[in-house]
N, CA, C and O atoms as CSV, one atom per row, in Angstrom:
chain,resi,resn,atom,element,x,y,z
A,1,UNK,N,N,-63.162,-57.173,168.532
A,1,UNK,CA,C,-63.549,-58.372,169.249
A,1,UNK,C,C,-64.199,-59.330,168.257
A,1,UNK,O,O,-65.147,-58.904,167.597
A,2,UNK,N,N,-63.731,-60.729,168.071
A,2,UNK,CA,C,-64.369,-61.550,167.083
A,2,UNK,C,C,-66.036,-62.213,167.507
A,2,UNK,O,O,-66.511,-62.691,168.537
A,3,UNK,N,N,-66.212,-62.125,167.054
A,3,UNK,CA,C,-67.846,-62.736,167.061
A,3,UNK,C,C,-67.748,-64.153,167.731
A,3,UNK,O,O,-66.840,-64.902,167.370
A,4,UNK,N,N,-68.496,-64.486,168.532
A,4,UNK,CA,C,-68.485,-65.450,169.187
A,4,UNK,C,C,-70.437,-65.541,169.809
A,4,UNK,O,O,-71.215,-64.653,170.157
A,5,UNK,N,N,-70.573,-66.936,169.700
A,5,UNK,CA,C,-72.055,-67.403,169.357
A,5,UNK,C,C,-72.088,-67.745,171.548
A,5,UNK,O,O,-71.060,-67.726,172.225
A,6,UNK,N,N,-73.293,-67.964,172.037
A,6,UNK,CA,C,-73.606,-68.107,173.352
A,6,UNK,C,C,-74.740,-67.724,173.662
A,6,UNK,O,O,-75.375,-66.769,173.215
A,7,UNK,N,N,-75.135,-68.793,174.782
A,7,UNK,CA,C,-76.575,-68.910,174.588
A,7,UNK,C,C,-77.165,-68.073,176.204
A,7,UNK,O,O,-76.841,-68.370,177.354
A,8,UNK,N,N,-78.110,-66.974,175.729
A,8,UNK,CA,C,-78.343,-66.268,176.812
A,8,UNK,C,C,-79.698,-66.351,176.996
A,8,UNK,O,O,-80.578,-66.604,176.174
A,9,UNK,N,N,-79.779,-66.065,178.375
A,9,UNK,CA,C,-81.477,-65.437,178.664
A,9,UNK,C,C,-81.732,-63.641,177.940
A,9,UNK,O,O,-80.773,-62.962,177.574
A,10,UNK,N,N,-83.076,-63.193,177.871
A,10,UNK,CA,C,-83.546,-62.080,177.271
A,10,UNK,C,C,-83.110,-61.033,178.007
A,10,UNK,O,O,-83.124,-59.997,177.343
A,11,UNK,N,N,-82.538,-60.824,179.667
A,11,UNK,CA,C,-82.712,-60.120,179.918
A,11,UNK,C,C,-81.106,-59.686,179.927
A,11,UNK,O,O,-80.748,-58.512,179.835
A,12,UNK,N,N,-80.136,-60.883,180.060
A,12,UNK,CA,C,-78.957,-60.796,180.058
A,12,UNK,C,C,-78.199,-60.704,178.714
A,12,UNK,O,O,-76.990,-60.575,178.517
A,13,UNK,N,N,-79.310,-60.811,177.771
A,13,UNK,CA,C,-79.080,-60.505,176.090
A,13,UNK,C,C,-79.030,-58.999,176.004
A,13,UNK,O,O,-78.110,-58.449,175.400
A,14,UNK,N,N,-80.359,-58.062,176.815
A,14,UNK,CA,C,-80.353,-56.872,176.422
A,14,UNK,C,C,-79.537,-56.073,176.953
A,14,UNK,O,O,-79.234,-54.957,176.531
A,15,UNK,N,N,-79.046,-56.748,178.147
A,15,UNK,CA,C,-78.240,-55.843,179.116
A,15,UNK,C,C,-76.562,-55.591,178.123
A,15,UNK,O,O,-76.023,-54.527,177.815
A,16,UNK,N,N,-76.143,-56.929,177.860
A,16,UNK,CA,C,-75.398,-57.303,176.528
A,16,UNK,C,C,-74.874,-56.314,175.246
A,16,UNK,O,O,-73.854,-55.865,174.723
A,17,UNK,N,N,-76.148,-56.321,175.157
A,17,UNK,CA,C,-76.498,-55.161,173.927
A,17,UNK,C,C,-76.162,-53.496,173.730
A,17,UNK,O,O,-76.147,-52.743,172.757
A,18,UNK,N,N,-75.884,-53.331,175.281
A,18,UNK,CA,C,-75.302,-52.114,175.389
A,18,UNK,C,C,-74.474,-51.971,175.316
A,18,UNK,O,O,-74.204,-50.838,174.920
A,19,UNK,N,N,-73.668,-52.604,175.508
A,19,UNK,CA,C,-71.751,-52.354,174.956
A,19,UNK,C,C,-71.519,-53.249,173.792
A,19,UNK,O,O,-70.354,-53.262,173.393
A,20,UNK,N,N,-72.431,-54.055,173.113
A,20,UNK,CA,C,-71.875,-54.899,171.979
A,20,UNK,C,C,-72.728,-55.094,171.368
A,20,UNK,O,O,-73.832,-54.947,171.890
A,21,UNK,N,N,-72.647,-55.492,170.053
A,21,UNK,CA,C,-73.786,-56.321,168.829
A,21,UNK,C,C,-74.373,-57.150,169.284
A,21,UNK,O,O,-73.548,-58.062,169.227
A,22,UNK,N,N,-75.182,-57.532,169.697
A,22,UNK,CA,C,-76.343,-59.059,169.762
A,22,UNK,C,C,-77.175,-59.308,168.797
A,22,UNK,O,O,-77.926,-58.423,168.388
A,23,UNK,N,N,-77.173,-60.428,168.331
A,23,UNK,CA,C,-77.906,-60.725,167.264
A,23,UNK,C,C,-78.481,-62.108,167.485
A,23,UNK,O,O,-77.662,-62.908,167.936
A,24,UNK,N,N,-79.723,-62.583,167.266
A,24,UNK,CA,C,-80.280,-63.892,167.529
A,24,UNK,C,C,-79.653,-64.850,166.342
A,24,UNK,O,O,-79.604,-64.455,165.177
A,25,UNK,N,N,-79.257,-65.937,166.685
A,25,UNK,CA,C,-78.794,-66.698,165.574
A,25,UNK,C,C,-79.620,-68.013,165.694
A,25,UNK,O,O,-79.996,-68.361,164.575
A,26,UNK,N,N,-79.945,-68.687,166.480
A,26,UNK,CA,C,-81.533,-69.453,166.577
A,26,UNK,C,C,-82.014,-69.700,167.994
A,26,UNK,O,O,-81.434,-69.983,169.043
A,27,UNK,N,N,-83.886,-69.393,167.495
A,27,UNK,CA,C,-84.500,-69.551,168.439
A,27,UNK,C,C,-85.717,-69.829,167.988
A,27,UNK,O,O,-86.449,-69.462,167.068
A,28,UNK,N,N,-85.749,-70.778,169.118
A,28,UNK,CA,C,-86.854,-71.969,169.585
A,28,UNK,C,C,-87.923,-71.930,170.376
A,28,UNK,O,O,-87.811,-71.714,171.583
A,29,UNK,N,N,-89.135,-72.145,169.754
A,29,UNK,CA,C,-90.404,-72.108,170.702
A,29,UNK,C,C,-89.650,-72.565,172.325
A,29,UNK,O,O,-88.838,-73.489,172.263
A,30,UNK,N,N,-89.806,-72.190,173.164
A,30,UNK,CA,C,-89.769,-72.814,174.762
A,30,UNK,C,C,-88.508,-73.226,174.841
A,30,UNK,O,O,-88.363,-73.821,175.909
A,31,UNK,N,N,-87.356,-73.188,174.112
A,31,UNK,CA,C,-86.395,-73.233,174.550
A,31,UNK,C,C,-85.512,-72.963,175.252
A,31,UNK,O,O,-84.627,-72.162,174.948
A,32,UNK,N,N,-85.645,-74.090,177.216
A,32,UNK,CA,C,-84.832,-73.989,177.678
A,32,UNK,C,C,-83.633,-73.880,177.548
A,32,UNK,O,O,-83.271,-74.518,176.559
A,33,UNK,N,N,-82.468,-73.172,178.271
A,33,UNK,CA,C,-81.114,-72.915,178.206
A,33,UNK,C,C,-80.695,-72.617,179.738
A,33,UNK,O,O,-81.503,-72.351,180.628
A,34,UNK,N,N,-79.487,-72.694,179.872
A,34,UNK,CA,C,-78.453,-72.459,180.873
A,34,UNK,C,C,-77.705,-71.486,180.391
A,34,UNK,O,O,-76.706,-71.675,179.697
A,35,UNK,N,N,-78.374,-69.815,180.906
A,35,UNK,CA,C,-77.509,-68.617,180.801
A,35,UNK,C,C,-76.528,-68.707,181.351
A,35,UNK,O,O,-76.271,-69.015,182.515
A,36,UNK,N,N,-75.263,-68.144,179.621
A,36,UNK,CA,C,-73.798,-68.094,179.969
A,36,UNK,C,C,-73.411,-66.818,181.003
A,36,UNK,O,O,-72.397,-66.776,181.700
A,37,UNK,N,N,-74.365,-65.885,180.942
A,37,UNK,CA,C,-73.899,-64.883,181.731
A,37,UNK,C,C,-74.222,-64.903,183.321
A,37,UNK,O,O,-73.385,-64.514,184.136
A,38,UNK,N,N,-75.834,-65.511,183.795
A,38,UNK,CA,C,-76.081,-65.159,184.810
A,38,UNK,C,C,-76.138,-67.006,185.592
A,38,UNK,O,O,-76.534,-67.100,186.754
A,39,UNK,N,N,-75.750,-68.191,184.882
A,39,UNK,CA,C,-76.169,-69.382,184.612
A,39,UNK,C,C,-77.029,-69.700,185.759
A,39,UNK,O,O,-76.813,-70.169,186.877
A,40,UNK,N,N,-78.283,-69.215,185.004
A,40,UNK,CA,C,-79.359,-69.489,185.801
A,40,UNK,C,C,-80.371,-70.363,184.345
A,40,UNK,O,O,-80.166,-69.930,183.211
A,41,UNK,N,N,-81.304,-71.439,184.516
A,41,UNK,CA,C,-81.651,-71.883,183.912
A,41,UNK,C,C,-83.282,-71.082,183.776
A,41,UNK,O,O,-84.129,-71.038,184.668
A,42,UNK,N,N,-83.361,-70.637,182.717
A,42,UNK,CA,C,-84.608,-69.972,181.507
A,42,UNK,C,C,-84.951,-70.506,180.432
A,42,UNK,O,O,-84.664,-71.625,180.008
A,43,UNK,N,N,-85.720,-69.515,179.869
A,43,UNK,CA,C,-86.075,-69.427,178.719
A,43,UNK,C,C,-84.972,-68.430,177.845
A,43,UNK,O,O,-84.624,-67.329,178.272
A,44,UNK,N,N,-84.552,-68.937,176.722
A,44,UNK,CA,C,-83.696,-68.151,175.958
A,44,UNK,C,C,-83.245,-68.474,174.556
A,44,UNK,O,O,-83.913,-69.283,173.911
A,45,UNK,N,N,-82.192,-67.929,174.032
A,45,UNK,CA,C,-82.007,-68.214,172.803
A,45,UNK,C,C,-80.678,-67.993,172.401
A,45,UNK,O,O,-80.224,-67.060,173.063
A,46,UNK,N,N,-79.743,-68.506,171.496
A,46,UNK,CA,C,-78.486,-68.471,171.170
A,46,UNK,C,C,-77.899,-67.483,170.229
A,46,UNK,O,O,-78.081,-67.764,169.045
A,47,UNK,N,N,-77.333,-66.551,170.438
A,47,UNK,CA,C,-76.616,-65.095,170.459
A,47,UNK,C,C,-75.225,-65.231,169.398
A,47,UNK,O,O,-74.537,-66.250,169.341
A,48,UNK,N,N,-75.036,-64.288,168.781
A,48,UNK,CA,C,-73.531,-64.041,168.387
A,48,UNK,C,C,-73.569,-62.648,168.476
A,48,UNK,O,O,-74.114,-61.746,167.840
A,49,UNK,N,N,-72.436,-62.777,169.974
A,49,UNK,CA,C,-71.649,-61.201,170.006
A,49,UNK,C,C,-70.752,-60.956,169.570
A,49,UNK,O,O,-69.812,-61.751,169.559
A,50,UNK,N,N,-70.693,-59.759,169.041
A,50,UNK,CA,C,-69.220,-59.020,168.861
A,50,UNK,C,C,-69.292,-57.710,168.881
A,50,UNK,O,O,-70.314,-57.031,168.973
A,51,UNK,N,N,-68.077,-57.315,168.784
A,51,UNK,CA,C,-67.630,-55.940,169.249
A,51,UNK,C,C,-68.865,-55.052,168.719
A,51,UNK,O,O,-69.515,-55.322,167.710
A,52,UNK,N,N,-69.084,-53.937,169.572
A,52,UNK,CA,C,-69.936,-52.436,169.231
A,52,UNK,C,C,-69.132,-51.526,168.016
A,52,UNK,O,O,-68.037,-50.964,168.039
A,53,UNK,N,N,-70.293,-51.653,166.827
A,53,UNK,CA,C,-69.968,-51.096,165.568
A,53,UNK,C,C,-70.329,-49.545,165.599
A,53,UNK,O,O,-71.287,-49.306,166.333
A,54,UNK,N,N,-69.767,-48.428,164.958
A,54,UNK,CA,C,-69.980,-47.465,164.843
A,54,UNK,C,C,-70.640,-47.615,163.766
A,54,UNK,O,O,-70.386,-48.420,162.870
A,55,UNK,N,N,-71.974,-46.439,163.833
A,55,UNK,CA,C,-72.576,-45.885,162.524
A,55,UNK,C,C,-72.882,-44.945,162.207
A,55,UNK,O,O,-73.801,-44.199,162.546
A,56,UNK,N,N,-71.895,-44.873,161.301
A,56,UNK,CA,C,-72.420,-43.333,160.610
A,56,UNK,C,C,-71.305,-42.603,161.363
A,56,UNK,O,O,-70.331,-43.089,161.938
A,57,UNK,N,N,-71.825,-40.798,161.172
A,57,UNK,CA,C,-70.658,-40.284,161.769
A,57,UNK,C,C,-69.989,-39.501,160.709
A,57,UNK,O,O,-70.279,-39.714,159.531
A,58,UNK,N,N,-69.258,-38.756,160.987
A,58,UNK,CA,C,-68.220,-37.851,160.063
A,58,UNK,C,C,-66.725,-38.292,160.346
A,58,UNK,O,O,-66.392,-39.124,161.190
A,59,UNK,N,N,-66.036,-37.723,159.654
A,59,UNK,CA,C,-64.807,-38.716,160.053
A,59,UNK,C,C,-64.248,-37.067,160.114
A,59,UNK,O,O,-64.904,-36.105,159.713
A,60,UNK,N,N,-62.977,-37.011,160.674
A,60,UNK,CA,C,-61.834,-35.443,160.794
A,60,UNK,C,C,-61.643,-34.608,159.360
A,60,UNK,O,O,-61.110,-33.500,159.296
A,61,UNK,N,N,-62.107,-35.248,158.375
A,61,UNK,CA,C,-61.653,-34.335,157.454
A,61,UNK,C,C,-63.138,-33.683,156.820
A,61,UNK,O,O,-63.022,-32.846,155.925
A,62,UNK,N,N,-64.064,-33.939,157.130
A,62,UNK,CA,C,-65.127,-33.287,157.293
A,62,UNK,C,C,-66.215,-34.128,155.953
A,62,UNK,O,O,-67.223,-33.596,155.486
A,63,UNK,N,N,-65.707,-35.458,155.560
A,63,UNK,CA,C,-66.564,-36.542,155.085
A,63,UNK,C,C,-67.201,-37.216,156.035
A,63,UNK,O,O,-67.173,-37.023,157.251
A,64,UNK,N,N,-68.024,-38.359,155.160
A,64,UNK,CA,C,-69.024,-39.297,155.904
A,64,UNK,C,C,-68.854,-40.502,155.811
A,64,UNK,O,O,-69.619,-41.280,156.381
């Protein structure tokens, strides 16, 4: 999934976060926004998601 930037509230960021990367890309004292997920107007900050990275791990042939 390519990375794509969107501006969320905190709670719809963390919920987010469980199936994908979230990462803050800027944020602003008191910065109102209009959440893309729940579009309810908050407090929030502007996001780039993308796909859920694996880390770490062994791979089948019995490396890392």
């Amino acid at each position: 999934m390519p990375k794509k930037t969107m501006m969320l509230c905190k709670p719809c960021a963390d919920k987010l976060g469980a199936n994908a990367t979230v990462r803050v890309v800027r944020k602003e004292a008191n910065m109102k926004i209009t959440c893309r997920m729940c579009n309810r107007r908050r407090y929030g900050a502007e996001y780039e998601v993308g796909g859920k990275e694996e880390k770490g791990g062994v791979d089948d042939d019995g490396g890392e």
